[in-house]
Legacy VTK file of the C-alpha trace (Angstrom):
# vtk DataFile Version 3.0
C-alpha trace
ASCII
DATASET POLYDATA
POINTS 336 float
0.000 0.000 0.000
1.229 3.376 -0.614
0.312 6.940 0.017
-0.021 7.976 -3.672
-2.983 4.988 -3.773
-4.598 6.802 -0.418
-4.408 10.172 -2.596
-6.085 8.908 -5.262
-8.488 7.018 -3.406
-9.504 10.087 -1.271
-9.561 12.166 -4.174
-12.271 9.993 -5.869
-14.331 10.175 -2.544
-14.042 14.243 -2.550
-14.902 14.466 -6.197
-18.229 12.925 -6.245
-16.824 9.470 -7.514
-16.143 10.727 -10.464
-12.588 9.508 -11.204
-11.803 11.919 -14.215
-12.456 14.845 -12.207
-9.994 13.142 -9.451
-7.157 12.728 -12.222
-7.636 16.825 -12.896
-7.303 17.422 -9.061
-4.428 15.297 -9.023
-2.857 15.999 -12.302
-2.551 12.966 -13.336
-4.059 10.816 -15.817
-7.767 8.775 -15.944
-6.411 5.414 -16.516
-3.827 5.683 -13.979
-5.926 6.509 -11.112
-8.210 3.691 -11.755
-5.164 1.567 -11.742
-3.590 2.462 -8.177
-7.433 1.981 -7.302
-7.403 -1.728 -8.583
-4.341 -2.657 -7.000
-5.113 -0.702 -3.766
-8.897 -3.280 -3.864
-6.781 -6.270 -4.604
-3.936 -5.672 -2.089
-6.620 -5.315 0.667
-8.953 -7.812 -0.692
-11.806 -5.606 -0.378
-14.234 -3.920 -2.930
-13.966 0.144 -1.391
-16.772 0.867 -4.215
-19.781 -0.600 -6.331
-20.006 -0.153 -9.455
-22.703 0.875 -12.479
-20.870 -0.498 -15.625
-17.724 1.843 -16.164
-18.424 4.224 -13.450
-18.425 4.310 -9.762
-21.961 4.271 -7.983
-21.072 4.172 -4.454
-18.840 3.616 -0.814
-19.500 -0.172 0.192
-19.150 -0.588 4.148
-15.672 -1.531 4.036
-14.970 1.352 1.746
-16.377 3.678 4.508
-14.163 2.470 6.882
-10.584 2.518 4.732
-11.614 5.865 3.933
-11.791 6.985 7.335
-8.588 5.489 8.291
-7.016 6.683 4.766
-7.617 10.325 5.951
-6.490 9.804 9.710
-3.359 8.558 7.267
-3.052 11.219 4.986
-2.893 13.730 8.229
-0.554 12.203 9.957
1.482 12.330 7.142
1.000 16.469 6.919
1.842 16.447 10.428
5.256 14.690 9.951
5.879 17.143 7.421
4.930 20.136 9.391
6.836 18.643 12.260
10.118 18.782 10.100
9.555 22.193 8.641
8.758 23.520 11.712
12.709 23.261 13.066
13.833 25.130 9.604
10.893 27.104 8.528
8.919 28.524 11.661
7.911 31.886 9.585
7.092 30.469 6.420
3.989 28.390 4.923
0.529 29.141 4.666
-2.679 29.704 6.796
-6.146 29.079 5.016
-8.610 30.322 7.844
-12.817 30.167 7.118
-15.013 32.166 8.713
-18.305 34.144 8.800
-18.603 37.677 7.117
-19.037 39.131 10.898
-15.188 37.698 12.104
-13.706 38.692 8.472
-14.588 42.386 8.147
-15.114 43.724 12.097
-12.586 41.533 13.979
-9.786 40.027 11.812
-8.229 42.617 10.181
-6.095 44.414 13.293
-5.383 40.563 14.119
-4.388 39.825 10.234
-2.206 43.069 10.285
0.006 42.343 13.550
0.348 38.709 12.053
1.485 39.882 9.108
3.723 42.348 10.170
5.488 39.357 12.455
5.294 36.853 9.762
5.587 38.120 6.494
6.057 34.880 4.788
3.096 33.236 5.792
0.724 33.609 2.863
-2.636 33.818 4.321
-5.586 32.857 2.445
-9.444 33.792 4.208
-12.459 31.952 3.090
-16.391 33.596 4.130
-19.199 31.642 4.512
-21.798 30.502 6.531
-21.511 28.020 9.757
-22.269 25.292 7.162
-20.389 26.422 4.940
-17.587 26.641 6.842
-18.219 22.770 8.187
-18.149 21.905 4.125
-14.573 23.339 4.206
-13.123 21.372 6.757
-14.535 18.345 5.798
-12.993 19.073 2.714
-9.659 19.762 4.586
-9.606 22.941 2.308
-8.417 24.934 5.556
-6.342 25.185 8.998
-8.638 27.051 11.702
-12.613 27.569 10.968
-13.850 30.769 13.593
-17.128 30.426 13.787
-20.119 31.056 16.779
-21.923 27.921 18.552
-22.883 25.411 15.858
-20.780 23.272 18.018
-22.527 20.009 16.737
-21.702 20.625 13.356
-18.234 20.697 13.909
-17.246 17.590 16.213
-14.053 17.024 14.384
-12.626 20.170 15.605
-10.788 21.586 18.871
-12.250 24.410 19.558
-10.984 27.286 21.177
-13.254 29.298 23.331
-12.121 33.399 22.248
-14.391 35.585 23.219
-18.493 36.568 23.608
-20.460 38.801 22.443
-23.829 40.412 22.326
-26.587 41.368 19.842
-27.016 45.346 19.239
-29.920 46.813 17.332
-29.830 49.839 14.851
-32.083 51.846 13.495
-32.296 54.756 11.419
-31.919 58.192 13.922
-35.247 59.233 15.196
-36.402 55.791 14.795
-39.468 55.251 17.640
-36.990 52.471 19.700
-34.685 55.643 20.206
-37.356 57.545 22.354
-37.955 54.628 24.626
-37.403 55.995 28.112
-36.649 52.224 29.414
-34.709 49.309 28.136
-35.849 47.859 25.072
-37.955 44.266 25.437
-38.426 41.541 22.890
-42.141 42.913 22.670
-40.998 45.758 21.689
-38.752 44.461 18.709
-41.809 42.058 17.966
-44.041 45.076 16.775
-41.329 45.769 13.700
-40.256 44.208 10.629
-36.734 42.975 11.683
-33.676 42.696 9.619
-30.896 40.026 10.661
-28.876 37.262 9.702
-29.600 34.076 7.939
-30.681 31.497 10.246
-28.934 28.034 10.852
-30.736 25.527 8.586
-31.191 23.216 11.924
-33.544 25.859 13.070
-31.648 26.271 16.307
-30.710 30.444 16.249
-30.992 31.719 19.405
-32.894 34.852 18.463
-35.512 32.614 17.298
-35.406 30.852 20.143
-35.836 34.541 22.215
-38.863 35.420 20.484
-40.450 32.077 20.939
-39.924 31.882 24.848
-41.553 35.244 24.902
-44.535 33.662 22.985
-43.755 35.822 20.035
-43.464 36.008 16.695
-41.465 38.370 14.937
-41.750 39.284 11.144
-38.344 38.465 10.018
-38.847 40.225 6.401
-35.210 40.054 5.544
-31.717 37.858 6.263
-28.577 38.202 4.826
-25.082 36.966 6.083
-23.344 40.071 5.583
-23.548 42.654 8.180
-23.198 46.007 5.948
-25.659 44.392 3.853
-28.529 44.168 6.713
-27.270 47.703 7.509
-27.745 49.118 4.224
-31.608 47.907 4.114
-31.978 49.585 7.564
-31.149 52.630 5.920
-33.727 51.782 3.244
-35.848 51.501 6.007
-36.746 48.051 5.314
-36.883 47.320 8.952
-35.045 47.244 12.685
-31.872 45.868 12.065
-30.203 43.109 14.608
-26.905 42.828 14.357
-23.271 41.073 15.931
-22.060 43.786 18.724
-18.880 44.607 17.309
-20.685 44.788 13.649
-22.115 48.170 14.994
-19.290 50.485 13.508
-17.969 54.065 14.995
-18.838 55.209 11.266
-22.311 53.793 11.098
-23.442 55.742 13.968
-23.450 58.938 11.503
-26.754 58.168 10.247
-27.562 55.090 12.495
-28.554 54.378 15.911
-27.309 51.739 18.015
-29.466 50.424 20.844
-27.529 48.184 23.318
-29.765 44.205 23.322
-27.572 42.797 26.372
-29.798 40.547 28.229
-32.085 40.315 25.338
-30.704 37.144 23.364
-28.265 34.840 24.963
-24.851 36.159 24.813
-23.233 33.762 22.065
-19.437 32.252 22.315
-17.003 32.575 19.409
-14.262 30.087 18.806
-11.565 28.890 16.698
-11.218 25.541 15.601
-8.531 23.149 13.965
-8.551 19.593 13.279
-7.611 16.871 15.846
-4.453 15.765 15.718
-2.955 18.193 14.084
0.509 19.331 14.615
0.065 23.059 15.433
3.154 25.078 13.975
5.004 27.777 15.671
3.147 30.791 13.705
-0.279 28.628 14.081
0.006 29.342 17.513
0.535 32.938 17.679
-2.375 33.453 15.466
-4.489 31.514 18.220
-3.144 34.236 20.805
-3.732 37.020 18.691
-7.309 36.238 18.383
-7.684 34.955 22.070
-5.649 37.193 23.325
-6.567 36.442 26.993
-4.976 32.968 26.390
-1.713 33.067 29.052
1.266 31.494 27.579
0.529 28.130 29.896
-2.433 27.833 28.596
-1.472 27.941 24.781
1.048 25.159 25.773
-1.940 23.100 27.172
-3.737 23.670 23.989
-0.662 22.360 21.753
-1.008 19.163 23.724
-4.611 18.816 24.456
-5.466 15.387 22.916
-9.604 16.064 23.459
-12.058 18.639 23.268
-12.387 18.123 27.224
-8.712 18.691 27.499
-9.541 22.210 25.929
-13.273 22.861 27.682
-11.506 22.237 31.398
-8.587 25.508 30.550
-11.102 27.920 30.218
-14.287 29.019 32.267
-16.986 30.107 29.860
-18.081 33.133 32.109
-14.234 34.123 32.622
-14.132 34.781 28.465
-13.653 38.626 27.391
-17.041 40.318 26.058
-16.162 41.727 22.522
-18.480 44.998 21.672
-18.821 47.217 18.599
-17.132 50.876 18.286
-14.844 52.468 21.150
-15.975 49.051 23.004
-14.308 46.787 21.407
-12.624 44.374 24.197
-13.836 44.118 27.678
-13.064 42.340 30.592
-15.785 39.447 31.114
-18.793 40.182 32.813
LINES 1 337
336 0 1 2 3 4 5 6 7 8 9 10 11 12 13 14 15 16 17 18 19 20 21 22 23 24 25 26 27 28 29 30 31 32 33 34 35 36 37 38 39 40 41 42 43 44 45 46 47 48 49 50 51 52 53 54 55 56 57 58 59 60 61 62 63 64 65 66 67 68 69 70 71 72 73 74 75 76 77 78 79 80 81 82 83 84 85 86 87 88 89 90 91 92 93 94 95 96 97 98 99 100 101 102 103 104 105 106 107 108 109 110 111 112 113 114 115 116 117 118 119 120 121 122 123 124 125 126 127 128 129 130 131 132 133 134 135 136 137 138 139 140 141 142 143 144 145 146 147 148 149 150 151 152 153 154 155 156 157 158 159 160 161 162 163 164 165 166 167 168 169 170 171 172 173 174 175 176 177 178 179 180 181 182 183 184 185 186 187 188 189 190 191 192 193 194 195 196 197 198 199 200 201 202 203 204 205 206 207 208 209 210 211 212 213 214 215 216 217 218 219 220 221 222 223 224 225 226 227 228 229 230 231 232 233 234 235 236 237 238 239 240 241 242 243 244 245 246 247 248 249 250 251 252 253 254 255 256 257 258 259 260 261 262 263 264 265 266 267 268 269 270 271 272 273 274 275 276 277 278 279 280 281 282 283 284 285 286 287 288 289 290 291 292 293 294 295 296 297 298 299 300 301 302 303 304 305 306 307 308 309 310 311 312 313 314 315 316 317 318 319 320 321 322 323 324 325 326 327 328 329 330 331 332 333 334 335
């Protein structure tokens, strides 16, 4: 058995079966990856796929379970790489990070700047999406860390790194009725408006919609979009009462926006970063951890490099202890 055969074979598996489309990815040619696929089926004795004349039609059983223990392989073998560059080439490589709109325009680029500026030959590449989108990406081992918020479930083959939490604010356009309230805003309140937010999880699990729904209400969601700016700019078409990430309320939107605090409104949410298990994390992965965490002590980032489980991780930090990220002059704050 080799590794080229384990390529091939989990190329075929990532490319929808389809084993010309697995020769492109790999460069190589059609009839050669079906070979190394033959001889890889009759060195183990097993058939890894059934078959519809010429083509591929599915995984049998077995196949399931090579696969699974082909990519455990195909890490380790990264990590022995990564292990040897890392004595001779701690500032150079690559970073491929995926994350939500939110993370890439209001919080990463300070931390992308000071990275940069310590590791200039680190090419950094930065994928958006949503929280399933992001989960297609690392099963696709496309990238390094995934940042998301909760969705914890859909990404059990991650450690995750507890950063920071955050809040929901609301904006409105100035003068907006909300803005003469003279009490704190209530979920009643917000109820009586067409709201403007983000997409919701496909599970159905948001926490906003959970909110409403413990209130007994239900709020006329007339518009979602990922993108922050973009639920912003229908605000100021007055489409509706925007709801929005804390730190996605901007010093520069508050020109012709108003930004109405929603602590205690919606459960405070949890943002982490994530890499895959087992994976060898290399001298410039680390520091980008602590830039983005930066409450993580230095004993604590060595516990992290050796945590072998996600419980090894959950036991170094209290949840409550985690700094409270905010939007404008408010960025960082101590935790509540």
């Amino acid at each position: 058995m080799k590794l080229q055969q384990l390529k091939y074979l989990l190329a075929i598996v990532d490319n929808g079966m389809n084993i010309t489309a697995a020769a492109e990815r790999m460069y190589t040619s059609q009839p050669g990856v079906s070979k190394q696929l033959k001889l890889l089926e009759e060195e183990l004795g097993l058939q890894l796929f059934t078959r519809k004349g010429k083509s591929l039609g599915g995984i049998t059983p077995a196949g399931h379970q090579v696969i699974d223990r082909a990519r455990i392989i195909m890490r380790e073998a990264d990590n022995i790489r990564s292990l040897a560059s890392e004595f001779y080439q701690e500032e150079e490589g690559s970073l491929s990070i995926a994350t939500t709109h939110t993370q890439a325009r209001y919080v990463l680029p300070d931390i992308v700047a000071e990275f940069r500026k310590r590791f200039p030959k680190v090419g950094l590449n930065l994928h958006q999406g949503t929280s399933e989108q992001i989960a297609d990406m690392v099963a696709a081992n496309n990238i390094d860390f995934a940042i998301a918020t909760g969705s914890n479930d859909l990404f059990s083959d991650l450690m995750l790194v507890p950063s920071y939490r955050w809040d929901r604010s609301i904006i409105v356009p100035k003068g907006h009725e909300l803005t003469k309230l003279d009490r704190k805003i209530t979920l009643a309140d917000l109820a009586k408006y067409p709201l403007v937010t983000y997409v919701f999880s496909f599970g159905g699990q948001s926490s906003l919609k959970r909110a409403f729904e413990k209130e007994g209400l239900d709020p006329d969601v007339v518009f979602t979009a990922r993108d922050a700016d973009v639920i912003k700019t229908y605000v100021r078409m007055g489409l509706g009462v925007g709801i929005v990430a804390s730190m996605a309320a901007d010093c520069d939107d508050r020109k012709d926006l108003e930004v109405i605090a929603a602590e205690g409104l919606f459960p405070r949410s949890t943002t982490w970063i994530g890499y895959r298990k087992n994976t060898v994390l290399r001298a410039y992965m680390v520091e980008f951890i602590r830039l983005f965490a930066s409450h993580i002590s230095a004993q604590q980032l060595d516990d992290i490099r050796r945590a072998a489980s996600q419980e090894d991780i959950d036991r170094l930090f209290d949840p409550a202890r985690l700094p409270v990220r905010g939007g404008c002059s408010d960025s960082v704050t101590e935790a509540a």
